[in-house]
C-alpha positions in Angstrom: -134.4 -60.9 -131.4 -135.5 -58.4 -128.9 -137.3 -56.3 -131.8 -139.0 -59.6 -133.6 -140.1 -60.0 -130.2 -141.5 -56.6 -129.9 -143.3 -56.9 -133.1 -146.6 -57.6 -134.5 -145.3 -58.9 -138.1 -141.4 -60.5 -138.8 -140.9 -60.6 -142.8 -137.4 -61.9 -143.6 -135.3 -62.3 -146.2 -135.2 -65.6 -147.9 -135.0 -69.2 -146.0 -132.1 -69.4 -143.9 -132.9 -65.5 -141.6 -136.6 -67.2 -141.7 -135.5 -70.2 -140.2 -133.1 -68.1 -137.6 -136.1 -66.2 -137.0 -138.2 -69.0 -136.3 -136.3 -71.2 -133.8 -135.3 -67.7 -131.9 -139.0 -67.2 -131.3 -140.5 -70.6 -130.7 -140.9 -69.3 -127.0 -143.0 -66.2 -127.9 -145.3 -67.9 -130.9 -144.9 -64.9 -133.2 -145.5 -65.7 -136.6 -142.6 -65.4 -139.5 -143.2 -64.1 -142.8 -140.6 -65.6 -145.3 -140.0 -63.2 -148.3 -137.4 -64.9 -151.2 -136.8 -61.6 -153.7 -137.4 -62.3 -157.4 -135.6 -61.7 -160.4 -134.6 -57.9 -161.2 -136.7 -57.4 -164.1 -134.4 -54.1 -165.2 -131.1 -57.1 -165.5 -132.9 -59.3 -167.7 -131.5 -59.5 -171.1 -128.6 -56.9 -171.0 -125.7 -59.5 -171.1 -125.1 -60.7 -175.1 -123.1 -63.7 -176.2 -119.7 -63.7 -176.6 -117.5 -66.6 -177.4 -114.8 -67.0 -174.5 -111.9 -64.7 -174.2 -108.4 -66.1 -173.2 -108.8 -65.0 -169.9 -112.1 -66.3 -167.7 -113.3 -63.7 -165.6 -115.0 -64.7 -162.3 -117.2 -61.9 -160.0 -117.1 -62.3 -156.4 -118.7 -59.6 -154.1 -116.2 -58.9 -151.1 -116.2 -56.8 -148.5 -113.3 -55.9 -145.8 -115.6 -56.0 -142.5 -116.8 -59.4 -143.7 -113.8 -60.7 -145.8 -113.9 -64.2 -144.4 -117.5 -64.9 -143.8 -118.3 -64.2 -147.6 -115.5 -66.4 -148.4 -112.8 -64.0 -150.1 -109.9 -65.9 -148.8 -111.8 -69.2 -150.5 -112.0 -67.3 -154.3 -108.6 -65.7 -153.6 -107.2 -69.1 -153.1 -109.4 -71.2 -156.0 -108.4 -68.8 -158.6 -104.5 -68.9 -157.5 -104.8 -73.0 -157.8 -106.5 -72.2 -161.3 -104.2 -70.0 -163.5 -101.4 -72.3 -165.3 -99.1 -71.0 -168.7 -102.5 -72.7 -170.7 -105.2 -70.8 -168.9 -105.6 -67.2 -167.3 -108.2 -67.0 -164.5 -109.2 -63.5 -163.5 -110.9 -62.3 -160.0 -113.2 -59.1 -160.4 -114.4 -58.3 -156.9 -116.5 -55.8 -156.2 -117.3 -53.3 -152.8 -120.0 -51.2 -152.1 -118.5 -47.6 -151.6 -118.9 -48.2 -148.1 -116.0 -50.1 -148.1 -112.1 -49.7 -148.0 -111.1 -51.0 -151.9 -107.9 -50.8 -150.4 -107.9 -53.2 -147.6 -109.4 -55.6 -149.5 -107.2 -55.4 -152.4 -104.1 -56.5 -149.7 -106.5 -59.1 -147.9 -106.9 -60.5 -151.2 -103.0 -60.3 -151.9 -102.0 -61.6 -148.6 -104.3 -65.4 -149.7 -101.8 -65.6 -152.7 -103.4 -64.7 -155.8 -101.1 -62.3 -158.1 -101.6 -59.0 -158.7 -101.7 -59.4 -162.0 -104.8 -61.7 -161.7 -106.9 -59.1 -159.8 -109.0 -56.2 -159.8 -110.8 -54.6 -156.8 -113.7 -52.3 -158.1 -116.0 -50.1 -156.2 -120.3 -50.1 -157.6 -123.1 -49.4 -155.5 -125.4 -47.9 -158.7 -127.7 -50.1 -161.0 -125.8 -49.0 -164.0 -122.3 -49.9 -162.3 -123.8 -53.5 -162.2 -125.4 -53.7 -165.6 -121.4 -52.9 -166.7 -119.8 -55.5 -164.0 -122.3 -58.6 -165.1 -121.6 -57.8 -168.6 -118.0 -58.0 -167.9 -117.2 -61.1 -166.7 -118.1 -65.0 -167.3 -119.1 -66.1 -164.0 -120.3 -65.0 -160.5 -119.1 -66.8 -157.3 -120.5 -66.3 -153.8 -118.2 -69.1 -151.4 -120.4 -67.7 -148.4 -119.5 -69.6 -145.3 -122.6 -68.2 -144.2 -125.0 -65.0 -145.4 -128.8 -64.3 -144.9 -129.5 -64.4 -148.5 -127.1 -62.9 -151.1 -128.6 -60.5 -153.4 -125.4 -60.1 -155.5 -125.9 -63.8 -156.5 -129.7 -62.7 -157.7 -128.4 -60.4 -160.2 -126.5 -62.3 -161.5 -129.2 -65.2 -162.3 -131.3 -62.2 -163.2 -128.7 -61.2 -165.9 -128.2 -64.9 -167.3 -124.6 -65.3 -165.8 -123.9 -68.6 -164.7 -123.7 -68.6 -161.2 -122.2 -70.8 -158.5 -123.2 -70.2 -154.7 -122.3 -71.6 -151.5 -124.9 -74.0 -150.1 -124.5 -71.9 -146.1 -126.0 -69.2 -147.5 -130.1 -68.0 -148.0 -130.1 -68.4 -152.5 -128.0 -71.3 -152.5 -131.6 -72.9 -150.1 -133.5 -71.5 -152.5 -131.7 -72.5 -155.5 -131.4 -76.1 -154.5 -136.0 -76.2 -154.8 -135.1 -75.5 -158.3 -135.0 -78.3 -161.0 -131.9 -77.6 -162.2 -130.7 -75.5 -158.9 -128.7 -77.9 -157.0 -125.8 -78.2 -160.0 -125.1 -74.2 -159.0 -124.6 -75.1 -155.1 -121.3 -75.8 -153.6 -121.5 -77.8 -150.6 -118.0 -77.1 -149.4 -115.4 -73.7 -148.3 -112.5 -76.1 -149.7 -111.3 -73.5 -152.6 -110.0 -76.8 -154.8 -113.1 -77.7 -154.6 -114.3 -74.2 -156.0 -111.5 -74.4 -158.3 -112.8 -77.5 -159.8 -116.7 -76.0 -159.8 -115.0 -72.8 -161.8 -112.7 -75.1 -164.3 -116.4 -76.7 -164.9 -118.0 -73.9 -165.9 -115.5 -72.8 -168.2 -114.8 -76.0 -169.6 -118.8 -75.7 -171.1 -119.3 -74.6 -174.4 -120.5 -70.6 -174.3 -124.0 -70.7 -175.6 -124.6 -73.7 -173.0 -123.7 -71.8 -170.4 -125.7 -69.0 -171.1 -128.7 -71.7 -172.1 -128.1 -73.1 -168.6 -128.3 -69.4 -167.3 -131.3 -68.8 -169.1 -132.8 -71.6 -167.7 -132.1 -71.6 -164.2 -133.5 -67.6 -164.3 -137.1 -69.2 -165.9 -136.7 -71.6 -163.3 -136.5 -68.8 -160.2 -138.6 -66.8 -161.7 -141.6 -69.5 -161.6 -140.7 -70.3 -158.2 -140.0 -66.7 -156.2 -142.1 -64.2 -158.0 
């Protein structure tokens, strides 16, 4: 606050640190510039259709610092409630190389999921994410709160289906959007993500990606 204060221009990222912003510097009258990124041109188009495997993969992007504000515990949790004898659920999260891979693998373990039904990887590169939305079926962000969520962006930028907490900046922007609102979450109950997840997979493949497709148009038009 001190440096908004200090300055002569305040751009944020996306709606909810622009609404932060604001109501930290009604006193002071500076003006608030809000920025919402658009689609990363360079992700469009690299994922092809697949009919489903017998194992549905799910993305999340975790981080050990930050384990329970970007809702780890909550996907560690959903996916455990998930996996029966008739259907394997699989939790890819990813770290920036930052992080200890490590410590969040047994933060991840200590919520209850198996071992079996993990895998902690470390990315940071553009190519390390072209591979990791390729991968899997689904990207989760169960955010109790976040300033914007860029990992959530690639994915829609990709054509993965997508669903994101509604605490966190693109799950405010996505809910402007026509068809935005059925990708929000309004909840940190994981049976409640559980039952979003189950959703998604219960969809025929080519309407997912259809509905991926369309919700990217959809940003695109809105947040270019």
């Amino acid at each position: 606050q001190a440096l908004c204060e200090k300055a002569d221009f305040i751009i944020t990222v996306g709606p909810k640190v622009a609404d932060a912003c604001k109501h930290a510097l009604r006193s002071c009258g500076k003006h608030v510039f809000e920025l919402t990124p658009g689609v990363f041109e360079h992700l469009s188009g690299v994922r092809q259709l697949y009919g489903d495997l017998t194992t549905f993969h799910v993305l999340l992007s975790g981080s050990s610092e930050d384990f329970n504000v970007k809702g780890c515990d909550i996907a560690a949790k959903a996916i455990k409630l998930l996996n029966t004898p008739s259907a394997s659920y699989h939790l890819t999260v990813n770290v920036k190389p930052c992080e200890n891979a490590e410590e969040v693998r047994k933060a991840l373990l200590s919520e209850g999921i198996d071992s079996t039904q993990l895998t902690v990887k470390v990315s940071g590169s553009s190519e390390d994410w072209i591979k990791l939305l390729c991968e899997v079926d689904l990207a989760i962000k169960p955010s109790r709160t976040e300033g914007f969520g860029i990992s959530g962006l690639r994915a829609i930028s990709a054509d993965l289906p997508v669903l994101v907490s509604g605490n966190i900046g693109i799950g405010v922007a996505l809910k402007k959007l026509p068809s935005g609102a059925k990708h929000v979450v309004e909840s940190d109950d994981p049976q409640v993500w559980a039952d979003k997840i189950k959703g998604v997979r219960a969809k025929d493949p080519k309407a997912r990606s259809l509905e991926a497709e369309a919700l990217r148009k959809e940003y695109a038009g809105q947040f270019n």
